[in-house]
N, C-alpha and C positions, 0 to 999 in steps of 0.2 A: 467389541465393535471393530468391524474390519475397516484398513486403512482403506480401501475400495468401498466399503457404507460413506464415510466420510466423506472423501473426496464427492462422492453421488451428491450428498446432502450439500456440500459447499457448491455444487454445480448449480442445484438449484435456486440455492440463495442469490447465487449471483444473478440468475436468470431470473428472481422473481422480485431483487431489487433494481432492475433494470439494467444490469451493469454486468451482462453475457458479453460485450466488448473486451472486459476485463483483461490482460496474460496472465501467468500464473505469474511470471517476474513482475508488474506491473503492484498486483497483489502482493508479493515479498514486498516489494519497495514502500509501498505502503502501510505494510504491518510495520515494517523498521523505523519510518517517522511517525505512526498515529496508533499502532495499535498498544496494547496492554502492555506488551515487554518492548516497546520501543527502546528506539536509543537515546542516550541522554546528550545534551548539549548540542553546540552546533553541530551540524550535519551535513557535511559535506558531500556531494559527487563520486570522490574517491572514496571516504568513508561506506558510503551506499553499496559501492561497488564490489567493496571488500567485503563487506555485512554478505553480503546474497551470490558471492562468486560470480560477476559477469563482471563484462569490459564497463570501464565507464561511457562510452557513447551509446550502450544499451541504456545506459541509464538516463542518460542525457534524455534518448526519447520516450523512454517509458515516462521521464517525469514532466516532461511536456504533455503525452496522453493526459495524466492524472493534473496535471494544472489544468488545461482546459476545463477539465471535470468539476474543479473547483477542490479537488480531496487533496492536494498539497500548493504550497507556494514555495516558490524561489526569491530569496533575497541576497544582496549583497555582503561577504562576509565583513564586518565593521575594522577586523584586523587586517585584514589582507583583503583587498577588492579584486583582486584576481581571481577568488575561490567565491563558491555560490553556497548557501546554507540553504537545506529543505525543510520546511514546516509544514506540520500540518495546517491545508487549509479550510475554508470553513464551513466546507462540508463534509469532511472526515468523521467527526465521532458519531453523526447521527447516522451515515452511512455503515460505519461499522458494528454500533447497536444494532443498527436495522439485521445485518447479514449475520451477527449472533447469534440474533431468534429465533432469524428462520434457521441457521445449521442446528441450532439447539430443539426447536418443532422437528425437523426430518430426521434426526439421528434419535429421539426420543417415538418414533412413531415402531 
């Protein structure tokens, strides 16, 4: 399977879980709080940032998209209230089942 099949069949998953707004960073940032190989423990801003190589104010707003969304929350970190901690929010895993499927239906076609 070429990285180009792939990427096709993740396009369409997106666009057929409603969620063609998506970025690809947006999508990083979410695999690293919610997906299979996420990160463990709190999850910080800077953490995020460093996981997926971009500035943290990318990150900032990419996870304002994805909160709106409902697919992550921002909480206060308990040890230090200056730092923010990401969670998956509560509509992340049925979201990312959902886009499994369909990548796993277009790339099995």
């Amino acid at each position: 399977m070429s990285a180009l099949a792939t990427l096709h069949a993740q396009a369409i998953a997106l666009e057929a879980a409603g969620l063609s707004w998506l970025t690809t960073r947006q999508l990083a940032l979410l695999l690293c709080v919610a997906g299979p190989n996420r990160l463990t423990g709190p999850i910080s801003t800077r953490d995020l940032a460093r996981a997926i190589d971009i500035a943290p104010p990318v990150v900032c707003r990419a996870t304002a998209a994805l909160e709106r969304a409902r697919l992550v929350e921002r909480h206060a970190n308990p040890a230090d209230g200056r730092l923010v901690d990401i969670r998956p929010g509560p509509d992340a895993a049925d979201m990312l089942a959902r886009l499994e499927t369909i990548v796993a239906a277009e790339l099995a076609r």
